[in-house]
N, CA and C atoms as an extended XYZ file, in Angstrom:
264
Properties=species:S:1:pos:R:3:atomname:S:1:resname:S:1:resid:I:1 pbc="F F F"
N       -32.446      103.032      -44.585 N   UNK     1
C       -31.968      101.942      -45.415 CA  UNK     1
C       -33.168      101.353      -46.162 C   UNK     1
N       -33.177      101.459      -47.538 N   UNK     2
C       -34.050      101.044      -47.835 CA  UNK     2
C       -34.355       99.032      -48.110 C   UNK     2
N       -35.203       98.490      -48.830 N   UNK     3
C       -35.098       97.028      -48.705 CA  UNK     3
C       -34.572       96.266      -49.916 C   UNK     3
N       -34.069       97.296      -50.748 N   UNK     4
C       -32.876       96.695      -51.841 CA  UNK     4
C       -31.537       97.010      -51.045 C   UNK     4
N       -31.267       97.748      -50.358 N   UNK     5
C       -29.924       97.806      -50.003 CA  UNK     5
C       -29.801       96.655      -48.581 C   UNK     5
N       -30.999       96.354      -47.704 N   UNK     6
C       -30.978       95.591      -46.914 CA  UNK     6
C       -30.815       93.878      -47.268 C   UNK     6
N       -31.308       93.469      -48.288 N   UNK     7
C       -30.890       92.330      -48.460 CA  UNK     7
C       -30.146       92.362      -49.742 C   UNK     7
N       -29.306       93.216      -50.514 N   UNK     8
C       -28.403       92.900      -50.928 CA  UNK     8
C       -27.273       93.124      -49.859 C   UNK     8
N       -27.020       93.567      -48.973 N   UNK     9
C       -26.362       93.764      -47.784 CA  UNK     9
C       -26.174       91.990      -47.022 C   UNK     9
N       -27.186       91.509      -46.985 N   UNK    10
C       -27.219       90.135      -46.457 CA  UNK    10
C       -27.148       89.456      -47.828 C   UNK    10
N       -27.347       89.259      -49.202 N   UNK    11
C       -26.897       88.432      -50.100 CA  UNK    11
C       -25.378       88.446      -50.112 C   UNK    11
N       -24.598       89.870      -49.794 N   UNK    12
C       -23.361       89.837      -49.381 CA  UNK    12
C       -22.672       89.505      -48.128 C   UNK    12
N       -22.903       89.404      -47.358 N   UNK    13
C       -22.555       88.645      -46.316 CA  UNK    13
C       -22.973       86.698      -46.589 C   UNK    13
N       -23.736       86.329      -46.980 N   UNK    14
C       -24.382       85.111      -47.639 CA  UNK    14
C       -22.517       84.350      -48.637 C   UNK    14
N       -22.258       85.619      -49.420 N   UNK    15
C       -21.793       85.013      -50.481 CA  UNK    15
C       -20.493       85.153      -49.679 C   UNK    15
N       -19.768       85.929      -49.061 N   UNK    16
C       -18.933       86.514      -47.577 CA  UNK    16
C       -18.574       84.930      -47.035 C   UNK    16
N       -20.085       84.266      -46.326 N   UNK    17
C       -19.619       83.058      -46.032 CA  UNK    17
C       -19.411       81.810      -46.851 C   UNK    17
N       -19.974       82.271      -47.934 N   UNK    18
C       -19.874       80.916      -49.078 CA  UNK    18
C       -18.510       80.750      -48.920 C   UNK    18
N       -17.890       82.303      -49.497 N   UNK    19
C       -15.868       82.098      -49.788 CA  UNK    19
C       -15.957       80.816      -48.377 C   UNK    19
N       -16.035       81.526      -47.342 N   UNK    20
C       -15.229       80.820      -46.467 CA  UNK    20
C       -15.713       79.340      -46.122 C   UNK    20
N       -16.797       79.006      -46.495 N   UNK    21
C       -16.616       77.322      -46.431 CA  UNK    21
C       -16.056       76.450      -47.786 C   UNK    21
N       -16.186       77.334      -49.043 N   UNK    22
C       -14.991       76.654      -49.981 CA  UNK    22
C       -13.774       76.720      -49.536 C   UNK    22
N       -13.318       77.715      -49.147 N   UNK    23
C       -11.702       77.795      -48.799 CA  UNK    23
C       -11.659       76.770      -47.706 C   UNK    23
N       -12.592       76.578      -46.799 N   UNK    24
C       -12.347       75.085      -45.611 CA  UNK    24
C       -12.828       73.562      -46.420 C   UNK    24
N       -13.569       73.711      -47.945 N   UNK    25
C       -13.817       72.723      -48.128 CA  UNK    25
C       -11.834       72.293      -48.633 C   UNK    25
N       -12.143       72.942      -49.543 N   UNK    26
C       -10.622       72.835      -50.452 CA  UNK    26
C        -9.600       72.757      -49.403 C   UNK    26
N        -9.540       72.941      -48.259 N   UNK    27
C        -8.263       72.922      -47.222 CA  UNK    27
C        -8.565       71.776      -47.031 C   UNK    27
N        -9.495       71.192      -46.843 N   UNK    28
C        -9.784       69.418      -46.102 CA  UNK    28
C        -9.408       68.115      -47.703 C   UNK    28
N       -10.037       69.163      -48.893 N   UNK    29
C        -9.396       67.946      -49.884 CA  UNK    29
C        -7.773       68.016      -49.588 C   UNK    29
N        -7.458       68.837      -49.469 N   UNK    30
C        -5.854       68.944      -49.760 CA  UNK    30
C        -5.379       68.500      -48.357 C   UNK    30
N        -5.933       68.131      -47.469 N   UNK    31
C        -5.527       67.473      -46.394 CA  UNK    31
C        -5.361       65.955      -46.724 C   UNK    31
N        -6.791       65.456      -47.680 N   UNK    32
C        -6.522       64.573      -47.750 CA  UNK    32
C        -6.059       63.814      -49.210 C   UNK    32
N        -5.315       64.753      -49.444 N   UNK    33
C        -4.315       64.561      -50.897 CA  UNK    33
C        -4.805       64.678      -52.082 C   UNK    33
N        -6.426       65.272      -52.142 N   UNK    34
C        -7.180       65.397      -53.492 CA  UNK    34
C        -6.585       66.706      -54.394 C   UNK    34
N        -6.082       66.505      -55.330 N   UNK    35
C        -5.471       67.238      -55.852 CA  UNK    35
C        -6.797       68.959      -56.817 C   UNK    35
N        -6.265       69.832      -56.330 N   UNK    36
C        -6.838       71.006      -56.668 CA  UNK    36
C        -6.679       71.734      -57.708 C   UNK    36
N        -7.021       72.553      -58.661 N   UNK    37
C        -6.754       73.351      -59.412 CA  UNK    37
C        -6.538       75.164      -59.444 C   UNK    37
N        -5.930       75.590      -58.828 N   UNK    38
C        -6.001       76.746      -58.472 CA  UNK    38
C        -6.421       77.734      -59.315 C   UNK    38
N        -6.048       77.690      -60.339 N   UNK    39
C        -5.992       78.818      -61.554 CA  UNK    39
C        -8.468       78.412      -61.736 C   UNK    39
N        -8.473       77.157      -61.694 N   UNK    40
C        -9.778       77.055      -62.283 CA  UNK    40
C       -10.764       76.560      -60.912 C   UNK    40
N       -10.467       77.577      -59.848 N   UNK    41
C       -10.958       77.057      -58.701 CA  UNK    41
C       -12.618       77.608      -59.129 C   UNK    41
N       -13.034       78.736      -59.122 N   UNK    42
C       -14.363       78.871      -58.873 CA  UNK    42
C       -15.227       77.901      -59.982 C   UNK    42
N       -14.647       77.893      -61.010 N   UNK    43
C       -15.355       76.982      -61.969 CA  UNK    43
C       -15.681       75.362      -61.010 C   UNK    43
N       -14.734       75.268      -60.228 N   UNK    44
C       -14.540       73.785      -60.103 CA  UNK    44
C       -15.382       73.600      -58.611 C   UNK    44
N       -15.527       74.724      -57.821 N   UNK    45
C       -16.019       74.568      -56.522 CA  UNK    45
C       -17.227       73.622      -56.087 C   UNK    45
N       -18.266       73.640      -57.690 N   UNK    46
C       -19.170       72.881      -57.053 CA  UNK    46
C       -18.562       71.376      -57.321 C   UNK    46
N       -17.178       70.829      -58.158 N   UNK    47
C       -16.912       69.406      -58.424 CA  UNK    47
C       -16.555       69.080      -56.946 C   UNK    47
N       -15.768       70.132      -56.530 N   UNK    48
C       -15.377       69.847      -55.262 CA  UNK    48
C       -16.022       69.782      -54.096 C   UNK    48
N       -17.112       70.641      -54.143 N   UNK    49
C       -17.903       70.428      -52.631 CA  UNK    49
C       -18.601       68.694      -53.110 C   UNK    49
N       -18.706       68.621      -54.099 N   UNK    50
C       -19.025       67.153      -54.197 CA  UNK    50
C       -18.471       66.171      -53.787 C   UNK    50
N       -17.330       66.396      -54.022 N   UNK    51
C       -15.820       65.830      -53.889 CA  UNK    51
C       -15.670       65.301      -52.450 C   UNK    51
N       -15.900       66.384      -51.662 N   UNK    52
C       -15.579       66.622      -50.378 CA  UNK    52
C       -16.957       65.711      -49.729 C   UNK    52
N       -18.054       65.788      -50.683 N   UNK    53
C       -19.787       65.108      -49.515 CA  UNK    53
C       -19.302       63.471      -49.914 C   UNK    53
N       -18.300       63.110      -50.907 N   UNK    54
C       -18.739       61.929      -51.257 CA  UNK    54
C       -17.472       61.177      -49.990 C   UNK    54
N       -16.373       62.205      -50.078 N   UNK    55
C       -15.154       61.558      -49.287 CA  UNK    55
C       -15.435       61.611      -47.291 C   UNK    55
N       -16.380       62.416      -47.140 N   UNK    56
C       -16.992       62.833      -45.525 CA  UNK    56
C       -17.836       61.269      -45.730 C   UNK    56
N       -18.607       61.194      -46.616 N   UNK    57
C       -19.826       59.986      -46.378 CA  UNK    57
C       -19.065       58.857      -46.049 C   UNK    57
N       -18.029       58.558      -47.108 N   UNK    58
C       -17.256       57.687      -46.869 CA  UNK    58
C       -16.401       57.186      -45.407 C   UNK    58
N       -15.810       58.387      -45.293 N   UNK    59
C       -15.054       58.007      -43.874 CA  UNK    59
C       -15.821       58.078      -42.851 C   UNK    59
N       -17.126       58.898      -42.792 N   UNK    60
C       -18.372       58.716      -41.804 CA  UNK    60
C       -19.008       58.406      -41.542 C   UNK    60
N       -19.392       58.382      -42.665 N   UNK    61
C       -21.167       57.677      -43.240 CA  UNK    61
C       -22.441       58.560      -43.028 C   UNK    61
N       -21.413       60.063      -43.092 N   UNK    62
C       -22.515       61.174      -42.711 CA  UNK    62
C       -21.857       62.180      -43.647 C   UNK    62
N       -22.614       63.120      -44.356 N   UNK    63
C       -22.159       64.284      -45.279 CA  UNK    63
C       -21.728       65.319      -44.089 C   UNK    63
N       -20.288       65.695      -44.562 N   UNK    64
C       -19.793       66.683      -43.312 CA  UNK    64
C       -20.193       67.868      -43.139 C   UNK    64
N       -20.458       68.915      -42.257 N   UNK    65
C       -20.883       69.939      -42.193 CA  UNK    65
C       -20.716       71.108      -43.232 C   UNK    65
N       -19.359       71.066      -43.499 N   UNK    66
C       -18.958       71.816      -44.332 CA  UNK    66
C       -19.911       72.128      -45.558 C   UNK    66
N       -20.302       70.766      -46.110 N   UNK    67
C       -20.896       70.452      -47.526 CA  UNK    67
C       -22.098       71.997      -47.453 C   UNK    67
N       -22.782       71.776      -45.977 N   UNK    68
C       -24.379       72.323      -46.212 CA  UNK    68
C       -24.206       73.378      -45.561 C   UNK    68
N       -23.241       74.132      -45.240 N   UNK    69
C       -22.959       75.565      -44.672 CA  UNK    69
C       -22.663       76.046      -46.538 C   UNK    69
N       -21.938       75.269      -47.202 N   UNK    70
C       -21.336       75.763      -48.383 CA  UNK    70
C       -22.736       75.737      -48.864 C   UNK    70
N       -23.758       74.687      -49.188 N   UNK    71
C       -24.867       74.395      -49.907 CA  UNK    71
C       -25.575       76.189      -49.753 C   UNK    71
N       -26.116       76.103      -48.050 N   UNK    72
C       -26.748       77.224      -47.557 CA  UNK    72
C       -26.250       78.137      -47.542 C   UNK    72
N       -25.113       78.760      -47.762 N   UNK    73
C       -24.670       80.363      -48.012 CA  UNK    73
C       -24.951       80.314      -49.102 C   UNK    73
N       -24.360       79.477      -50.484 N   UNK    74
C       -24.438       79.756      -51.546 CA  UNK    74
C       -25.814       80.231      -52.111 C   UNK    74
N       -26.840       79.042      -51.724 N   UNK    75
C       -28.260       79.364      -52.127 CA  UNK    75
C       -28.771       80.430      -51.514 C   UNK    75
N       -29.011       80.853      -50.026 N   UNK    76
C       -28.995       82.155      -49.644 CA  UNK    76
C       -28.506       83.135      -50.527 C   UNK    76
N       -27.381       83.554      -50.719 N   UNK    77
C       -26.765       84.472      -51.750 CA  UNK    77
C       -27.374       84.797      -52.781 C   UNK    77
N       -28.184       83.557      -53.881 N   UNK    78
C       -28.742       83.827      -55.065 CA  UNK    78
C       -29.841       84.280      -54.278 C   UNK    78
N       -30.743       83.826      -53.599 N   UNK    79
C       -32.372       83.744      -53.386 CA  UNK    79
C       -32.102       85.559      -52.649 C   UNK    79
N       -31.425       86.039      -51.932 N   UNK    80
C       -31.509       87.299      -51.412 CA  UNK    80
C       -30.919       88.314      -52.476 C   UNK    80
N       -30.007       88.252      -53.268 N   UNK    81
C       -29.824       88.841      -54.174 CA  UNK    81
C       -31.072       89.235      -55.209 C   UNK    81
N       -31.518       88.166      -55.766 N   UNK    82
C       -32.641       87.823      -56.334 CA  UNK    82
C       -34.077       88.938      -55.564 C   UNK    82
N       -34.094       88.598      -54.652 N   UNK    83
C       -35.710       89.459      -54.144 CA  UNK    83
C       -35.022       90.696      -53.752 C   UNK    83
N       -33.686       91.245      -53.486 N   UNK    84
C       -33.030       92.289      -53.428 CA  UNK    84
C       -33.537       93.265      -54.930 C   UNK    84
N       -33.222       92.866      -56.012 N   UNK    85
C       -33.061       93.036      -57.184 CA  UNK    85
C       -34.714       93.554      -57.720 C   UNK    85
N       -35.633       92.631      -57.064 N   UNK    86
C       -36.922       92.460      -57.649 CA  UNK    86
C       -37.697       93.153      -56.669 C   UNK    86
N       -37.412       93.841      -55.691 N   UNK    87
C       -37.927       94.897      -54.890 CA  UNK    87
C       -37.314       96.498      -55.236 C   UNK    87
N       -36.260       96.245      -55.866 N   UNK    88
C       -35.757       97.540      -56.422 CA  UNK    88
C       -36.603       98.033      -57.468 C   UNK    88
C-alpha cells in the first residue's frame, strides 16, 4: 500500500464520519423544531452545525459534542486528502 492510497483511505473514512455527525446534527435540529432544507442540505451544513453550537450553548452553556466530532472529521478529511494528494 503505498502512502497516497493510505491516507486517502483515512481522508475517506474522515469524510465517512463527517456524513454521520451531520446526519446526528440535523436529527437534533429537527428534534428541536429547527426547520431544514433537504434538497439544499450540503450547501447548508455548515449554517447548521452553527445552528446546532449556538442552540447546545444555549440550553447548556457548553457547545455539544456533536459540533467538534463534525468540526474534526471534516477538517481531518481536507488536511489528509490534501498531504494524500501532495505525496502522490
Amino acid at each position: 500500500m503505498t502512502l497516497f492510497t493510505f491516507f486517502l483511505s483515512l481522508a475517506l473514512l474522515a469524510a465517512v464520519t463527517n456524513v454521520i455527525f451531520s446526519m446526528l446534527i440535523v436529527g437534533e435540529l429537527q428534534r428541536r423544531m429547527v426547520k431544514s432544507n433537504f434538497f439544499l442540505l450540503r450547501l447548508c451544513l455548515p449554517k447548521y452545525a452553527q445552528q446546532y453550537k449556538q442552540i447546545s450553548l444555549q440550553e447548556t452553556g457548553e457547545v455539544g459534542g456533536l459540533y467538534y466530532g463534525w468540526l474534526v472529521s471534516i477538517t481531518a478529511a481536507w488536511i489528509l486528502a490534501v498531504i494524500g494528494f501532495v505525496l502522490r
